[in-house]
MMTF fields as JSON, N, C-alpha, C and O atoms, coordinates in Angstrom:
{
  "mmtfVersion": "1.0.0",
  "mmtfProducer": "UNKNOWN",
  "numBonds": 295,
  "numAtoms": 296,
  "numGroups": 74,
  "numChains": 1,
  "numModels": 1,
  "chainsPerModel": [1],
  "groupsPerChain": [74],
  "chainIdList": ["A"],
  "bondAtomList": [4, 2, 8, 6, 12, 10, 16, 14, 20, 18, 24, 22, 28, 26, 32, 30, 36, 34, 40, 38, 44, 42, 48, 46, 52, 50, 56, 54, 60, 58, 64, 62, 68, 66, 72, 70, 76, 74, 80, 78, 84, 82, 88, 86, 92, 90, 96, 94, 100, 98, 104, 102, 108, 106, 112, 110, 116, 114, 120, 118, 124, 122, 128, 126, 132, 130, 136, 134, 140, 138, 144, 142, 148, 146, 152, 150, 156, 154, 160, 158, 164, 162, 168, 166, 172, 170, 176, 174, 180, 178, 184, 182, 188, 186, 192, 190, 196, 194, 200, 198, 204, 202, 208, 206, 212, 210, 216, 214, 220, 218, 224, 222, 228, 226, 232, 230, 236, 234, 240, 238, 244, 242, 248, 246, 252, 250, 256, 254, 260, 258, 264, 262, 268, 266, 272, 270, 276, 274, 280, 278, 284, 282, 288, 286, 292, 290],
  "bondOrderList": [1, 1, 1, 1, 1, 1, 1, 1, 1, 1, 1, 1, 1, 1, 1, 1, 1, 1, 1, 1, 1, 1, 1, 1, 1, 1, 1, 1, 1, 1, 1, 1, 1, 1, 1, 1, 1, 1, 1, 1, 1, 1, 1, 1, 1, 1, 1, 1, 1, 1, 1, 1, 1, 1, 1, 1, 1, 1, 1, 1, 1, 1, 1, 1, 1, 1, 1, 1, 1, 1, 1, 1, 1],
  "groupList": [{"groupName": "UNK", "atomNameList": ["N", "CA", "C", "O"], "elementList": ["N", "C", "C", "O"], "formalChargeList": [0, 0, 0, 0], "bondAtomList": [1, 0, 2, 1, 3, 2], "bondOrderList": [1, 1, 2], "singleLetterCode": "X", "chemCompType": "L-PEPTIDE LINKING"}],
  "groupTypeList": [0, 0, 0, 0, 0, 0, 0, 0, 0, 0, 0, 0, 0, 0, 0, 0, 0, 0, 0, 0, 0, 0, 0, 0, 0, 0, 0, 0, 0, 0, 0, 0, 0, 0, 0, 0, 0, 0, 0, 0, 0, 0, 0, 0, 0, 0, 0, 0, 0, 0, 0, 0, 0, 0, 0, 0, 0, 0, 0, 0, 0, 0, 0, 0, 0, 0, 0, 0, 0, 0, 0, 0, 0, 0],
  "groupIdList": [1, 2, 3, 4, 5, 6, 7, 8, 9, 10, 11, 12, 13, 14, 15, 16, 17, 18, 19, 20, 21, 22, 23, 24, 25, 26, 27, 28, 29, 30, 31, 32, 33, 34, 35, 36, 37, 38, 39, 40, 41, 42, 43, 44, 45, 46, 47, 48, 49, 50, 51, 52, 53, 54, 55, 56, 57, 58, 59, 60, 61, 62, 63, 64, 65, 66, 67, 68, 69, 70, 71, 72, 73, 74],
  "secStructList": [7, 7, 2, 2, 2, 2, 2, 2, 2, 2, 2, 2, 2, 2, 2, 2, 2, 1, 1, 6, 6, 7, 7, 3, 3, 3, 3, 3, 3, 1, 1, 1, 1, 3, 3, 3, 3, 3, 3, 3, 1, 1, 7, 7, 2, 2, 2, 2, 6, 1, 1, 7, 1, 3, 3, 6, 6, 3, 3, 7, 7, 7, 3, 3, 7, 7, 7, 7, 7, 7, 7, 7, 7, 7],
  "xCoordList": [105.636, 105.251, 106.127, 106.315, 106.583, 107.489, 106.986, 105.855, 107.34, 106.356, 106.312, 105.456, 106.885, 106.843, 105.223, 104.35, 104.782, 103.358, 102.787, 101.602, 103.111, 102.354, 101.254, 100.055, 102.449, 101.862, 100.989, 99.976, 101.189, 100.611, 99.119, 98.114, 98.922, 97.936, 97.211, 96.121, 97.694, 96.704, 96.37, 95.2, 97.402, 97.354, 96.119, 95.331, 96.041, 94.387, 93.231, 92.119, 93.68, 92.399, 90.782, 89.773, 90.835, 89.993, 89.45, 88.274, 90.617, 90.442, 89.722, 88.861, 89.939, 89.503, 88.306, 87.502, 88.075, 86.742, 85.636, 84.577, 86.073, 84.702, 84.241, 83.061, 85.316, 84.631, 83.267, 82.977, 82.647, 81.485, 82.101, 83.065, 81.07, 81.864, 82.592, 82.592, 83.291, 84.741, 84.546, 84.422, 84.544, 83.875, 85.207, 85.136, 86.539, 87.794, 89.081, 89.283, 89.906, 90.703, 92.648, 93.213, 92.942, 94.226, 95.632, 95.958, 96.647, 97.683, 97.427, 96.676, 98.464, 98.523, 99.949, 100.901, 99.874, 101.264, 100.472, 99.319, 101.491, 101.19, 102.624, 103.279, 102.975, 104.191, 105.231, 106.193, 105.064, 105.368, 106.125, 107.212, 105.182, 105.771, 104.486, 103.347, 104.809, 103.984, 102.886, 103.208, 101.559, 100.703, 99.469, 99.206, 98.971, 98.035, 95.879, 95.309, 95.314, 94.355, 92.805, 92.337, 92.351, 90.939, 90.113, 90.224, 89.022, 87.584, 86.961, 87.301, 85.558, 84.715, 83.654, 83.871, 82.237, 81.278, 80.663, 79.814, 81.325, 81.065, 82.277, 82.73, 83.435, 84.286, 83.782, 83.17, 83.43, 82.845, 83.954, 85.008, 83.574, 84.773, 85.071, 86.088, 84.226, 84.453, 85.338, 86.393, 85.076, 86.178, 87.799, 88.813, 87.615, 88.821, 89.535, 90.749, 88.758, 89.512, 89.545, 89.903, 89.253, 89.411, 90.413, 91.292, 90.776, 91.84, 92.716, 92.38, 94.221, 94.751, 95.514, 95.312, 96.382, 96.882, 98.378, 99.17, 98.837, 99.918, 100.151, 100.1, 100.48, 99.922, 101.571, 102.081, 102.05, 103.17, 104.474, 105.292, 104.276, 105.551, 104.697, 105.176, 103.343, 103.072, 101.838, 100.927, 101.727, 101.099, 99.271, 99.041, 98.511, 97.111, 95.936, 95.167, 95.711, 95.029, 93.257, 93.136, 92.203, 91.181, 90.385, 90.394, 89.534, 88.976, 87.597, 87.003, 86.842, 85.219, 84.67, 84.759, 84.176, 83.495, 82.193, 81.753, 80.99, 79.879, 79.783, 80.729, 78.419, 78.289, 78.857, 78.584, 80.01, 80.076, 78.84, 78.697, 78.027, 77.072, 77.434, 77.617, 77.536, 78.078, 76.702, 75.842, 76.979, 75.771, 75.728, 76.444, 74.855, 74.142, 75.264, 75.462, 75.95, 76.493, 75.261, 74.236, 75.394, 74.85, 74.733, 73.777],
  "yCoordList": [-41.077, -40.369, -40.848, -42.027, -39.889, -40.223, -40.96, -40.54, -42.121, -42.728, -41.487, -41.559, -40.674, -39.208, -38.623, -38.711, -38.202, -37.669, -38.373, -38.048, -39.937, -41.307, -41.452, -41.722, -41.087, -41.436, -40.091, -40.349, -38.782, -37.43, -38.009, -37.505, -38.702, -38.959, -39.746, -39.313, -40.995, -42.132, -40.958, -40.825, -39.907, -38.729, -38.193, -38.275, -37.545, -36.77, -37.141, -36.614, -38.204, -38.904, -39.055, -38.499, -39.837, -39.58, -38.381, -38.029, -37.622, -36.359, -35.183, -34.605, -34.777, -34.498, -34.802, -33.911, -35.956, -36.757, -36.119, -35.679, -36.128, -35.28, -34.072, -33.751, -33.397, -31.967, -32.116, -32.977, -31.167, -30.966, -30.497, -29.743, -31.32, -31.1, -31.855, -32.053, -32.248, -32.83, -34.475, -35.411, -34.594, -36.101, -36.701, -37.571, -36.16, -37.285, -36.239, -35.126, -37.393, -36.924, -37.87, -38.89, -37.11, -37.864, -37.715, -36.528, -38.575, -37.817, -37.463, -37.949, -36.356, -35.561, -35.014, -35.341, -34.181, -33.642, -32.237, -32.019, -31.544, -29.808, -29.204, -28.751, -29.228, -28.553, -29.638, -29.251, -31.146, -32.335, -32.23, -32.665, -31.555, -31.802, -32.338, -31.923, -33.287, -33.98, -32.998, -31.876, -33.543, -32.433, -33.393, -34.56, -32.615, -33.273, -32.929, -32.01, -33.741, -33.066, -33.197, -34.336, -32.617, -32.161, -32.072, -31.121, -33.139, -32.833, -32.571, -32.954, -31.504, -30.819, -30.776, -30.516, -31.015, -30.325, -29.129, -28.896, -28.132, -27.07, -26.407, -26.748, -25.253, -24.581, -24.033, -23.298, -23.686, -22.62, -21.748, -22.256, -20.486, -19.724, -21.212, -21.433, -21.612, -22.416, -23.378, -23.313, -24.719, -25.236, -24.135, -24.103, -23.7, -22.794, -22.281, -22.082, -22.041, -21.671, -23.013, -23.087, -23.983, -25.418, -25.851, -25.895, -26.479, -27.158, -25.601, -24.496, -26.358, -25.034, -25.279, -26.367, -24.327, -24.697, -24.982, -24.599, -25.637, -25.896, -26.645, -26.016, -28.238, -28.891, -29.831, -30.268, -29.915, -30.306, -30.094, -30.936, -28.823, -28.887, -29.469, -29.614, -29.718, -30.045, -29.332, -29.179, -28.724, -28.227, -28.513, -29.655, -27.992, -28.504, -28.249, -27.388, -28.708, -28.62, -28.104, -29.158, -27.568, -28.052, -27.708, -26.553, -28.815, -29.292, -28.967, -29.903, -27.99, -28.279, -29.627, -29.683, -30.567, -31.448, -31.347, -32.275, -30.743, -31.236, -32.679, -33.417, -32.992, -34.183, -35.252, -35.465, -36.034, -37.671, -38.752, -38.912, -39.406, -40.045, -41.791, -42.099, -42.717, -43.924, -45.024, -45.496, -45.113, -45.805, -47.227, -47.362, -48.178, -49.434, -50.244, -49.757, -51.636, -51.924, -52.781, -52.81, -53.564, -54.108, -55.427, -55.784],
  "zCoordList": [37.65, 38.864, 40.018, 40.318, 40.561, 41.785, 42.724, 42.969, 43.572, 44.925, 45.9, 46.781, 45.882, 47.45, 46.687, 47.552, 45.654, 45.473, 45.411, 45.353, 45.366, 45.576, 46.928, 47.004, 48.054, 49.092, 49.459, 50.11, 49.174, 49.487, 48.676, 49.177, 47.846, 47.373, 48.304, 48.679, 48.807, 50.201, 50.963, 51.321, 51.324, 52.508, 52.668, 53.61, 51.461, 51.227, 50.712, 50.719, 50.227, 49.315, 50.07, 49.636, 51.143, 51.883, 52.364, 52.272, 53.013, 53.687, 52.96, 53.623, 51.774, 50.35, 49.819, 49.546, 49.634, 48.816, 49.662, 49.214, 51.124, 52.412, 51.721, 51.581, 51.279, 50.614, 49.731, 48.901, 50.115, 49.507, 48.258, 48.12, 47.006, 45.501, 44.558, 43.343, 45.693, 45.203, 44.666, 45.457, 43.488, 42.93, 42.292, 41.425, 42.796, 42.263, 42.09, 41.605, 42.857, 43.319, 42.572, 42.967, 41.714, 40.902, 40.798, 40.791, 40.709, 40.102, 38.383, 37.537, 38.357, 36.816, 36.806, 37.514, 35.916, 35.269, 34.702, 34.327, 34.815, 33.912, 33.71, 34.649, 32.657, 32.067, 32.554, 33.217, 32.217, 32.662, 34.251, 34.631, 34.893, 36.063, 36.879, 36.666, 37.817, 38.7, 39.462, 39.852, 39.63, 40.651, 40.971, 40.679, 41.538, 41.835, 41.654, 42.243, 40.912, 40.456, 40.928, 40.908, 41.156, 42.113, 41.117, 40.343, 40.915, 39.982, 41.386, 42.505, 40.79, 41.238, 40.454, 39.27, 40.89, 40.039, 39.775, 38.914, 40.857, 40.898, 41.015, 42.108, 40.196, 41.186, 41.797, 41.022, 43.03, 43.977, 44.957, 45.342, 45.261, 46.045, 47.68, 48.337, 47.724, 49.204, 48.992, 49.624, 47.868, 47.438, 47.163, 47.859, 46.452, 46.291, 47.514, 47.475, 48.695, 50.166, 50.772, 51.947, 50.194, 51.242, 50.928, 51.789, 49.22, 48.881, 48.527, 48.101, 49.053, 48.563, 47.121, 46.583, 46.463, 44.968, 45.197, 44.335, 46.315, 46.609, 47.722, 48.779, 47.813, 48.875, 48.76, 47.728, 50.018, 50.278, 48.824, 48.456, 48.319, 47.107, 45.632, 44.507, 46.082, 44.797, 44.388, 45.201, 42.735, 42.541, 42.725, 43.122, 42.584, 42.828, 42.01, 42.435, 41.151, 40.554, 40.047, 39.423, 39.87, 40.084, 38.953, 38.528, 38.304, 37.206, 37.341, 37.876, 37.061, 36.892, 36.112, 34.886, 36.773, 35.399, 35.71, 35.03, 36.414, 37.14, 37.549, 37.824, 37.549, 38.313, 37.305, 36.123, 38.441, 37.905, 38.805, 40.017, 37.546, 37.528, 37.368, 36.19, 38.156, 37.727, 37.487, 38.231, 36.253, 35.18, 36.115, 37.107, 35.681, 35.945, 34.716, 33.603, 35.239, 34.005, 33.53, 34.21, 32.204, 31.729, 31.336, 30.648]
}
């Protein structure tokens, strides 16, 4: 992964995570090219007009997983 989608990542990470939905936020690859990837627990049309699918030159991703739940360790 290049350090230039490195830092677009510190960029939004925060800014992003605010979205209602939005439970993780990554670098990825698609057709081995660098992008960047958006879990959601819901796709909803509102997410879809918030993040856009093209964010400084890099592609954008977005993943339905529903809810991420973080267990009790043991």
């Amino acid at each position: 992964m290049g350090s230039g989608i490195k830092e677009i990542l510190s960029e939004i990470v925060d800014l992003w995570m605010d979205i209602n939905g939005v439970n993780g936020i990554a670098l990825s690859q698609k057709d081995g090219v660098d992008c960047l990837l958006v879990t959601v627990d819901t796709l909803t049309p509102e997410v879809e007009k918030t993040i856009p699918s093209v964010y400084k030159g890099f592609a954008v991703e977005l993943l339905e997983t529903g809810a991420i739940i973080a267990e009790e360790s043991r």
